[in-house]
TORKE-680767 format. One record per residue (C-alpha): residue in one letter; x, y, z. Coordinates in nm, 4 decimals, decimal comma. Last residue first. Layout:
REM TORKE-680767
r r=A; X=X; Y=Y; Z=Z $
...
//
This chain:
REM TORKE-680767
r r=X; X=-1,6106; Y=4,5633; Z=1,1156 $
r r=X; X=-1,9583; Y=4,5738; Z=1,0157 $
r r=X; X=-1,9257; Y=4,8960; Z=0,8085 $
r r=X; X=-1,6863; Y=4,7652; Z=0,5893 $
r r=X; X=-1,8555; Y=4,4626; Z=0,5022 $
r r=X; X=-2,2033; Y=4,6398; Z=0,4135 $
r r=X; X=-1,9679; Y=4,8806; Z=0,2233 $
r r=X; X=-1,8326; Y=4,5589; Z=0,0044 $
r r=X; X=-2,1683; Y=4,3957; Z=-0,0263 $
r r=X; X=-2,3425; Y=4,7582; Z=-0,1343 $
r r=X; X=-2,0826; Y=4,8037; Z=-0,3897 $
r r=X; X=-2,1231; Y=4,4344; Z=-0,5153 $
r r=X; X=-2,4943; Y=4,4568; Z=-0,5324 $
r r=X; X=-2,4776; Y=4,8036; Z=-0,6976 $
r r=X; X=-2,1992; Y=4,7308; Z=-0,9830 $
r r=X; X=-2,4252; Y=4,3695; Z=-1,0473 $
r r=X; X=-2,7576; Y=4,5586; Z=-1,1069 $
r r=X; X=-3,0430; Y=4,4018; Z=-1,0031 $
r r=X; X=-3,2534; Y=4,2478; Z=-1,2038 $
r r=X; X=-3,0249; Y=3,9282; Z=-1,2531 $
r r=X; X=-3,1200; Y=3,8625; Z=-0,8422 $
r r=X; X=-2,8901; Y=3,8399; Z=-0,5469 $
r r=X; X=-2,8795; Y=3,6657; Z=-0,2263 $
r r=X; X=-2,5217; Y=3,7188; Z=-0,0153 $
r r=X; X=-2,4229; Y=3,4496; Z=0,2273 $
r r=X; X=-2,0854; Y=3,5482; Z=0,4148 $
r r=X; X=-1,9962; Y=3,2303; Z=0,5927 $
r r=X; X=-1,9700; Y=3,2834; Z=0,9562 $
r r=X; X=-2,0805; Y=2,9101; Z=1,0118 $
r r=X; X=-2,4459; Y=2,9900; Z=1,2055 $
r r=X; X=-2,4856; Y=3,2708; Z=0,9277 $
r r=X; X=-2,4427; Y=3,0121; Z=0,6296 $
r r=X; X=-2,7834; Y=2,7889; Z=0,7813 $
r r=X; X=-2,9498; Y=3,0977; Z=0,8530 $
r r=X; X=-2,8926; Y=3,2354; Z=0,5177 $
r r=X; X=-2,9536; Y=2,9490; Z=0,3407 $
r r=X; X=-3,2879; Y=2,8524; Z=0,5144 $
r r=X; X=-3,4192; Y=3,1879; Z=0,4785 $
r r=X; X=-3,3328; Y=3,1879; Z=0,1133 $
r r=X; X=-3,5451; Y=2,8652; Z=0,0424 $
r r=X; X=-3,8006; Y=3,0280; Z=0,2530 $
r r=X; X=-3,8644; Y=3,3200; Z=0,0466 $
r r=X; X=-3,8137; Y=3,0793; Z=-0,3012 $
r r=X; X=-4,0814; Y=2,8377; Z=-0,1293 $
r r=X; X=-4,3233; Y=3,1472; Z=-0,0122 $
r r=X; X=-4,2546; Y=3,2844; Z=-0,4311 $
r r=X; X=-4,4027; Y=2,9390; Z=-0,4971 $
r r=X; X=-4,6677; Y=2,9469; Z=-0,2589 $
r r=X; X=-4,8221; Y=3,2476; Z=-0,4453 $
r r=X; X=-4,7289; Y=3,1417; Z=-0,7581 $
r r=X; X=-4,9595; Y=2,8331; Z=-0,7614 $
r r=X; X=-5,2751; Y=2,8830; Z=-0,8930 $
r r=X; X=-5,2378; Y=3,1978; Z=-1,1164 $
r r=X; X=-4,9561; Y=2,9825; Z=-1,2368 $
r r=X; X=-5,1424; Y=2,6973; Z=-1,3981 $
r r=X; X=-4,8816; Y=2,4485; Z=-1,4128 $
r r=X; X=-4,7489; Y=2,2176; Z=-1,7344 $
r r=X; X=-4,4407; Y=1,9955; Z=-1,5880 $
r r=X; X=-4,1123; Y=1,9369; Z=-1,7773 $
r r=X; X=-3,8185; Y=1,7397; Z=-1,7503 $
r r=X; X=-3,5264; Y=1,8095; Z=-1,9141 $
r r=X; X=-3,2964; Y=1,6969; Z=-1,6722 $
r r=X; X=-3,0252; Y=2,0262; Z=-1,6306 $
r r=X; X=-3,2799; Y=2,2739; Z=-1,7794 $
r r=X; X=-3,5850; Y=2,2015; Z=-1,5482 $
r r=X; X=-3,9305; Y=2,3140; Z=-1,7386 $
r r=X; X=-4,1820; Y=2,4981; Z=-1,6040 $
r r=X; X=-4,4664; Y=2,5040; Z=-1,9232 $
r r=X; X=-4,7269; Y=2,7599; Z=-1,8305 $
r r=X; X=-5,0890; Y=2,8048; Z=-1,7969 $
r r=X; X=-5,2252; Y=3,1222; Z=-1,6601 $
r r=X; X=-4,9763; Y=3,4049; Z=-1,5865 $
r r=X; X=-4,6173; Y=3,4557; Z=-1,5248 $
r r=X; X=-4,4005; Y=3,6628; Z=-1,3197 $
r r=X; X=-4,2172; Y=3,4635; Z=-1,0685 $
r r=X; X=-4,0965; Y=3,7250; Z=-0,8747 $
r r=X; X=-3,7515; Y=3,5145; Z=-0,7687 $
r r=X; X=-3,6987; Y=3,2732; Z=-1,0200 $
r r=X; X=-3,8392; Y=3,5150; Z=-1,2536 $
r r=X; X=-3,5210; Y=3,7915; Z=-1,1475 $
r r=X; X=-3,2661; Y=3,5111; Z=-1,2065 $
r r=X; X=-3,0949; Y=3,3738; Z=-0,9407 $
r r=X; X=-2,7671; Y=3,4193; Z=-0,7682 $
r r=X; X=-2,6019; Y=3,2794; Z=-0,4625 $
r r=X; X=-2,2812; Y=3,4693; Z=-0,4529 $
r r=X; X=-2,1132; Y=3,2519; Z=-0,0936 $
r r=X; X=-1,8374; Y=3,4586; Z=0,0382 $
r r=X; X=-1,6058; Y=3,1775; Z=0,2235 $
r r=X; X=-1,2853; Y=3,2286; Z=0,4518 $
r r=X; X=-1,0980; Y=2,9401; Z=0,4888 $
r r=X; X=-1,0058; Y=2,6839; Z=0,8277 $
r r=X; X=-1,1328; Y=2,3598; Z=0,7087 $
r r=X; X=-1,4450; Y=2,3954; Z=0,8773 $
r r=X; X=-1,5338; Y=2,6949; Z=0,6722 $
r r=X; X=-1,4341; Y=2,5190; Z=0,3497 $
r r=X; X=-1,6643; Y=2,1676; Z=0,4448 $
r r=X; X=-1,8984; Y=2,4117; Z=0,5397 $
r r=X; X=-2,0008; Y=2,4276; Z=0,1583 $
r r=X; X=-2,0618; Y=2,0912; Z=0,1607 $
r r=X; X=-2,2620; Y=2,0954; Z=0,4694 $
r r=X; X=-2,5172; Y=2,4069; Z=0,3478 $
r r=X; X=-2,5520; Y=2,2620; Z=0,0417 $
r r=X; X=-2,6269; Y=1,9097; Z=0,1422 $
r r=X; X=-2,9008; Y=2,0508; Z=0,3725 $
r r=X; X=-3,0427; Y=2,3014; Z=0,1225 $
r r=X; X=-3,1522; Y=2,0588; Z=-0,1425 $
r r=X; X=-3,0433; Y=2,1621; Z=-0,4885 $
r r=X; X=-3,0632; Y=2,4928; Z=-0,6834 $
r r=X; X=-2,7453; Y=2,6208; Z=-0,5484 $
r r=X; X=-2,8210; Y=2,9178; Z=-0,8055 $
r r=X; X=-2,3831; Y=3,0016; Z=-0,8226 $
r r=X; X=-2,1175; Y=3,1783; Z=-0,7546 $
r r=X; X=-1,8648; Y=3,0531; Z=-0,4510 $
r r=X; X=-1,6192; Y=3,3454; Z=-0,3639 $
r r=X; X=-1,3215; Y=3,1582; Z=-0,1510 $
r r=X; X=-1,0680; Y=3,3427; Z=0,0416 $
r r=X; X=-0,8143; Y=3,1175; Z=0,1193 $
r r=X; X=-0,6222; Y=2,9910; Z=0,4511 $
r r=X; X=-0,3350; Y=2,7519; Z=0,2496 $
r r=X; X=-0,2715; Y=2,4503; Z=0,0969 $
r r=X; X=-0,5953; Y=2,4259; Z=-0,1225 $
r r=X; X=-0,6330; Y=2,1389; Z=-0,3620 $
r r=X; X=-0,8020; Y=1,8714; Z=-0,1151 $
r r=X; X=-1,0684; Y=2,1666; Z=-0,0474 $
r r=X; X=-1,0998; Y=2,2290; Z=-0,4129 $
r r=X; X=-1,1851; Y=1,8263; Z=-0,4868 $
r r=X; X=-1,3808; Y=1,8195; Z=-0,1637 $
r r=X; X=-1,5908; Y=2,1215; Z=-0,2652 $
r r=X; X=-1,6110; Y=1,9721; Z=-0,6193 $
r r=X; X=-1,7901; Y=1,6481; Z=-0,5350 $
r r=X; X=-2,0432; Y=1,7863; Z=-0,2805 $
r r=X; X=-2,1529; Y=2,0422; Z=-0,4871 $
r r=X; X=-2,3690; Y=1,8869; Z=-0,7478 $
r r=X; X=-2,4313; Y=2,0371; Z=-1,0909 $
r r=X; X=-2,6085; Y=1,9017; Z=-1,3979 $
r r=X; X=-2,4968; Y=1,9692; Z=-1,7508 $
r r=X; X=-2,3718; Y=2,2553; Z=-1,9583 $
r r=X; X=-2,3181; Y=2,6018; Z=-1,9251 $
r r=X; X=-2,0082; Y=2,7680; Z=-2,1364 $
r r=X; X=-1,6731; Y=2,9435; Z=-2,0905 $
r r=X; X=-1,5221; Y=3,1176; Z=-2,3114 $
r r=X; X=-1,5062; Y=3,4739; Z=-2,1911 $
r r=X; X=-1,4834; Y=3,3775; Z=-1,8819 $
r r=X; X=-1,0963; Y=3,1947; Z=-1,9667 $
r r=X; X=-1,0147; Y=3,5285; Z=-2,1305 $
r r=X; X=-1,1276; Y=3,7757; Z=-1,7911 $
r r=X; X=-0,8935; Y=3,5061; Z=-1,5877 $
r r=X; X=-0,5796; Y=3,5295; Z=-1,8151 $
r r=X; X=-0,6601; Y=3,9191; Z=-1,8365 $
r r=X; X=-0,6678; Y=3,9476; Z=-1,4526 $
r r=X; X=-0,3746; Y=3,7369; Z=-1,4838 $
r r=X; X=-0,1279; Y=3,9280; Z=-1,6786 $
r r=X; X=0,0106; Y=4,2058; Z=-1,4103 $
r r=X; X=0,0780; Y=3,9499; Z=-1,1260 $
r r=X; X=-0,1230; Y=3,8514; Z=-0,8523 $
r r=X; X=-0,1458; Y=3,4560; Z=-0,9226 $
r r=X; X=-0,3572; Y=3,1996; Z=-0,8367 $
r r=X; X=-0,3865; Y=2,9143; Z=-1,0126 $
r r=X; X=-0,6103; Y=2,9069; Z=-1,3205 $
r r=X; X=-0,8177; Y=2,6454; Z=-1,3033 $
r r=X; X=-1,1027; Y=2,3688; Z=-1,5060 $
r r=X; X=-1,3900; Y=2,0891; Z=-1,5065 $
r r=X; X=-1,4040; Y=2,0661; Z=-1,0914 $
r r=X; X=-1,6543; Y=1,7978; Z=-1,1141 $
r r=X; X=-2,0581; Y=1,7700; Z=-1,1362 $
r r=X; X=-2,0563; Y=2,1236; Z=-1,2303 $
r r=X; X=-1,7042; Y=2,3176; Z=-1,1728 $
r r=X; X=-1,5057; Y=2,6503; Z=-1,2814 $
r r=X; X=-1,2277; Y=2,7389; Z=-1,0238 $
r r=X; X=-1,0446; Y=3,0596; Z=-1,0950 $
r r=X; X=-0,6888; Y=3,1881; Z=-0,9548 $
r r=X; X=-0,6419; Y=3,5311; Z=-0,7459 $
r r=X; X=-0,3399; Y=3,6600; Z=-0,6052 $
r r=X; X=-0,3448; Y=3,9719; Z=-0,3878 $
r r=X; X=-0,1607; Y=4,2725; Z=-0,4875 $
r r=X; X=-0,4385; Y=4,4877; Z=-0,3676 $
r r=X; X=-0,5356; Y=4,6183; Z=-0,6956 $
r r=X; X=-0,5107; Y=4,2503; Z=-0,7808 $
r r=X; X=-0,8011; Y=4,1985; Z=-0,5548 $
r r=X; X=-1,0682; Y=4,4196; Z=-0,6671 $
r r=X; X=-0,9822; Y=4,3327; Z=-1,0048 $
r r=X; X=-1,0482; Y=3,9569; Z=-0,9272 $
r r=X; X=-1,3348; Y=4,1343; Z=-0,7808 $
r r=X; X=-1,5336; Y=4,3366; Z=-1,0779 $
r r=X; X=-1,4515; Y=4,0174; Z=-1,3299 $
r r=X; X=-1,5987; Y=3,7895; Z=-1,1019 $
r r=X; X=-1,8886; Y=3,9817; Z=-1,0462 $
r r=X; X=-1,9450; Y=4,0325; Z=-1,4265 $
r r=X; X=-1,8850; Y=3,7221; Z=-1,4927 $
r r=X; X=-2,1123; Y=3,5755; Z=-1,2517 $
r r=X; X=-2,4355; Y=3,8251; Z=-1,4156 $
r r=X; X=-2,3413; Y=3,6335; Z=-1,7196 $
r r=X; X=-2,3738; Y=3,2991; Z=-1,5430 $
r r=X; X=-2,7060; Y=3,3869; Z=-1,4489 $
r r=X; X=-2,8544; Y=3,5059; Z=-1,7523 $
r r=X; X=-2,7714; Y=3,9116; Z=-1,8489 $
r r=X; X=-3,0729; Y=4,0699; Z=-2,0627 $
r r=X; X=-3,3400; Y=4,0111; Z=-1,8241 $
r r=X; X=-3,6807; Y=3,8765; Z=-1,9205 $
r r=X; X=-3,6349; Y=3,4886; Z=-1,8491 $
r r=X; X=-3,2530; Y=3,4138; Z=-1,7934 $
r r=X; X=-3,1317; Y=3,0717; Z=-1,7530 $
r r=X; X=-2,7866; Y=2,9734; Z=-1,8772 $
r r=X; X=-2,6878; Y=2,9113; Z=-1,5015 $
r r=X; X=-2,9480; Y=2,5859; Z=-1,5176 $
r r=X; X=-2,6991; Y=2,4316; Z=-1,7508 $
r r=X; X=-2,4158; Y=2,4019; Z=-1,4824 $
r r=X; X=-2,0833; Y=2,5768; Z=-1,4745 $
r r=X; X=-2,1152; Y=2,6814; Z=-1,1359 $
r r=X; X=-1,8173; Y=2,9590; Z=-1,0489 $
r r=X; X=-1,5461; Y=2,9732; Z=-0,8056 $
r r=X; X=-1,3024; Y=3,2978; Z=-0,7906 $
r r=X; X=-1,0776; Y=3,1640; Z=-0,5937 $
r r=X; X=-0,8098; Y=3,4014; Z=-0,3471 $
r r=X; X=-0,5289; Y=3,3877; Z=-0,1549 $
r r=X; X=-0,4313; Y=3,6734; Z=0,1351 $
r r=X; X=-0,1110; Y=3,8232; Z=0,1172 $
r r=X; X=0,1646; Y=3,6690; Z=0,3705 $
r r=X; X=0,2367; Y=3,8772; Z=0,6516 $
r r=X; X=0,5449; Y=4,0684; Z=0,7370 $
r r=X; X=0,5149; Y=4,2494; Z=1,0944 $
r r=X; X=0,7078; Y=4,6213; Z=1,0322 $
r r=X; X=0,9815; Y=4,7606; Z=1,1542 $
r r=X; X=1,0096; Y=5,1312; Z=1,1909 $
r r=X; X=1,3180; Y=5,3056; Z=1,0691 $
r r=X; X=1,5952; Y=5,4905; Z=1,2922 $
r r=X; X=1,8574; Y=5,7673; Z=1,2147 $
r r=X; X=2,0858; Y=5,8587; Z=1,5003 $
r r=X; X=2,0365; Y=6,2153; Z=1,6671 $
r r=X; X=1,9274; Y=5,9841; Z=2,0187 $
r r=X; X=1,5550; Y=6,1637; Z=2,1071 $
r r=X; X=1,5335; Y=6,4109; Z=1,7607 $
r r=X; X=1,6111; Y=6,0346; Z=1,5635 $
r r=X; X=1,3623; Y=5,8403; Z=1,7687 $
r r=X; X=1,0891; Y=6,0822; Z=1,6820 $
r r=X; X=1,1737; Y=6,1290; Z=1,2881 $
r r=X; X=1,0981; Y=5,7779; Z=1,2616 $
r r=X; X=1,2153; Y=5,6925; Z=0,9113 $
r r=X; X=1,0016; Y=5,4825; Z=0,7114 $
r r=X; X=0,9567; Y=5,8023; Z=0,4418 $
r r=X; X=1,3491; Y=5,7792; Z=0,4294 $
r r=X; X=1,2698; Y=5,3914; Z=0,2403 $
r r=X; X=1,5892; Y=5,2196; Z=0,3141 $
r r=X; X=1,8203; Y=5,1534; Z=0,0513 $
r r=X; X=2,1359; Y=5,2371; Z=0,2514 $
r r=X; X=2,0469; Y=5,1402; Z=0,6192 $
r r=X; X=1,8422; Y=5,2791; Z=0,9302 $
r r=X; X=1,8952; Y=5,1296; Z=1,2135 $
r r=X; X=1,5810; Y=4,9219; Z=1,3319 $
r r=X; X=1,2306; Y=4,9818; Z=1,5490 $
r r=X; X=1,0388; Y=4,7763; Z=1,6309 $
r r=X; X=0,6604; Y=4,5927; Z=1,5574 $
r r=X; X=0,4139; Y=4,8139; Z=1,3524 $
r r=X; X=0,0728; Y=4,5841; Z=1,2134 $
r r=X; X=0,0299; Y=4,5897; Z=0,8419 $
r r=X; X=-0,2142; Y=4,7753; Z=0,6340 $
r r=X; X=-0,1268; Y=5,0936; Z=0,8279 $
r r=X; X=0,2042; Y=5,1451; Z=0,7827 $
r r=X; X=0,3209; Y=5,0469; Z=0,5258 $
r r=X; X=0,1095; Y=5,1178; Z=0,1854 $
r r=X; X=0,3771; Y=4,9050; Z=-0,0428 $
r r=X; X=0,1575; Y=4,5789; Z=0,0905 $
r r=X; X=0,2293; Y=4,3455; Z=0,3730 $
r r=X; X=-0,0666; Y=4,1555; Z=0,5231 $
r r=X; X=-0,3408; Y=4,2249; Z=0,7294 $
r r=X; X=-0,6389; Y=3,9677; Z=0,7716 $
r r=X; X=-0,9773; Y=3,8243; Z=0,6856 $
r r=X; X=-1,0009; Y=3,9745; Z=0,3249 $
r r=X; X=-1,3093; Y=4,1841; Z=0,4096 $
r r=X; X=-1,2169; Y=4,2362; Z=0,7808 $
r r=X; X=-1,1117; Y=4,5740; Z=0,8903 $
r r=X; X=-0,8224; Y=4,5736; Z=0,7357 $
r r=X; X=-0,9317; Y=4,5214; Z=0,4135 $
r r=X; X=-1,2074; Y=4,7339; Z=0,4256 $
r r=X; X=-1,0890; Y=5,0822; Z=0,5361 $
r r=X; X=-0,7651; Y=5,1213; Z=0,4556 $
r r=X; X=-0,7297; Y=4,8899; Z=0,1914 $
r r=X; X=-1,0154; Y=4,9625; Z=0,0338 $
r r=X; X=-1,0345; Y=5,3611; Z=-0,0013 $
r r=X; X=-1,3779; Y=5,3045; Z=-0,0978 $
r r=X; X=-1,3032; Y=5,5501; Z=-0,3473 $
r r=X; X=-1,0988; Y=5,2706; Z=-0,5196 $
r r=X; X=-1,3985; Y=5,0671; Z=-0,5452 $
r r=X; X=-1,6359; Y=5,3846; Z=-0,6748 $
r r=X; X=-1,3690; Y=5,4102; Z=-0,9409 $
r r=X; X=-1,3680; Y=5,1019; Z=-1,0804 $
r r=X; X=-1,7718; Y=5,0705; Z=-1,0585 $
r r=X; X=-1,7571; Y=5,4009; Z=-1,2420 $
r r=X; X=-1,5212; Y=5,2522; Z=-1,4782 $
r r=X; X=-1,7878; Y=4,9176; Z=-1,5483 $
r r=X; X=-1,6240; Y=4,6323; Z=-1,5179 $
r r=X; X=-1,7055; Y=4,3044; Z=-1,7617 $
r r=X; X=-1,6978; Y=4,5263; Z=-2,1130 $
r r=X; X=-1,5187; Y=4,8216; Z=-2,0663 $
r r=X; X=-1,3005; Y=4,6305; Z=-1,7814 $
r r=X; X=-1,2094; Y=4,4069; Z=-2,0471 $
r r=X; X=-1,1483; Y=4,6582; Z=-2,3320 $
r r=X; X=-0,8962; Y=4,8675; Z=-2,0585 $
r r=X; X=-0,7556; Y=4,5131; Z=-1,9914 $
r r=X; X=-0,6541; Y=4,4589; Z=-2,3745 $
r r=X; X=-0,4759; Y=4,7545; Z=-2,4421 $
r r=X; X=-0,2626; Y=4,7639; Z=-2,1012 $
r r=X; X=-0,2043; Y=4,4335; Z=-2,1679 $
r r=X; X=-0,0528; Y=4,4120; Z=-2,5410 $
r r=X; X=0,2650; Y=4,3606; Z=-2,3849 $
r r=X; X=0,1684; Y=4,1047; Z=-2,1384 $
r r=X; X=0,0586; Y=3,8549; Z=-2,4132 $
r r=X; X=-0,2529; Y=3,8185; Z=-2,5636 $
r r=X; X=-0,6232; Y=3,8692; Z=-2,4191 $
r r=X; X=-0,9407; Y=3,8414; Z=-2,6820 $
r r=X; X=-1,3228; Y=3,9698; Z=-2,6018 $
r r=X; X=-1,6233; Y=3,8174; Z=-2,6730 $
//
């Protein structure tokens, strides 16, 4: 577990962080992306806004006399060789985009079977990898933890301290309880004011019908969604052999199966199960994206954020 203190110590304390939750070679494959050019724009955070890089991030509009504390890079060199008067280009000011990191507090995100990150651990690191994502793009990012209820927030911000406000608060959080969407989805939806971005993590182990409409509950309401649904790599393969004990870790019931019996309909269930989701997400333009704790988190994330890029 890692500690965060004031601003001062940042520098010191983020550099542990991304050690821990970001690997550099993850950092560094992001910023090779060239993100902002080639990803933002073109869809990943739904829309251009204003950013130091002007020029191409935002959209050009007219022209205006230049003035004393103008940036001479903005100066259109053009104009000035057609009327010997010094001209800058005007640009169209839009807001940054807003996003929530929100992640499933719920017991059955404790799970892990062979793999040394569980569930929630493997959230972490994905939320850790894109709230850095987006405060290299100025963008402010809060966090939404929830199981039954929405149990805790940090609003968004995009200044210096937060990513190691939001990296501390992940560091202490634990799994506990049941989950159900419904509850929280309205809660967040009554709490945001604006067009978001929200990145829902979790195993959205319940029935896929109530999933799928709480969830579009966001889309409907005018937000951009990115739906993490992760599960851990025996939920997936199901590796086991002869008798075993299944046991559910938000009732604690259990049921003794022989699993040379029934794993091949189970892993058909889990198959279809994902289907469902993705069909269901796909028909509301809600990025669905099905990952496993045996894959690593820097390649699913780089492999979601070029799949993005190369779409738009």
């Amino acid at each position: 577990m890692i500690s965060c203190g004031s601003d001062t110590q940042e520098s010191n304390v983020c550099m542990v962080a991304v050690e821990q939750y970001l690997k550099p070679e993850l950092a560094s494959q992001i910023k090779r992306l060239d993100l902002r050019a080639q990803m933002v724009v073109r869809g990943f955070l739904h829309g251009m806004h204003a950013s130091p890089y002007h020029g191409f991030s935002v959209e050009f509009s007219e022209h205006r006399r230049y003035s004393h504390g103008d940036d001479p890079k903005d100066i259109d060199w053009l104009a000035y060789a057609k009327t010997d008067k010094y001209y800058v280009k005007k640009f169209e000011s839009e807001t940054n985009v807003t996003g929530y990191l929100v992640m499933d507090l719920s017991q059955s995100m404790g799970y892990t079977y062979r793999q040394q990150l569980t569930k929630f651990d493997y959230c972490v690191c994905l939320a850790a990898a894109l709230s850095y994502l987006m405060l290299m793009q100025q963008d402010p990012i809060g966090l939404i933890t929830f199981d039954k209820k929405i149990r805790g927030s940090i609003p968004p911000r995009s200044r210096r301290g937060q990513f190691s406000a939001i990296l501390s608060q992940l560091t202490k959080l634990k799994t506990a309880g049941e989950t159900e969407l419904r509850g929280p989805i309205m809660q967040l939806a009554a709490m945001l004011r604006h067009r978001s971005l929200v990145m829902l993590m979790s195993d959205l182990l319940a029935d896929v019908q109530p999933t799928l409409d709480s969830i579009r509950m966001l889309r409907h309401a005018g937000h951009d969604v990115i739906v993490f649904h992760v599960l851990d790599e025996a939920e997936v393969s199901f590796p086991f052999d002869g008798l075993v004990q299944l046991s559910d870790p938000e009732t604690g019931q259990s049921l003794s199966v022989n699993a040379d019996d029934i794993g091949q309909e189970y892993r058909e269930n889990i198959r279809k199960f994902r289907d469902d989701l993705k069909r269901g997400f796909n028909e509301s333009r809600i990025d669905y994206i099905p990952l496993d704790t045996s894959m690593p988190y820097d390649k699913a994330l780089t492999e979601y954020l070029l799949s993005r890029r190369n779409r738009f």
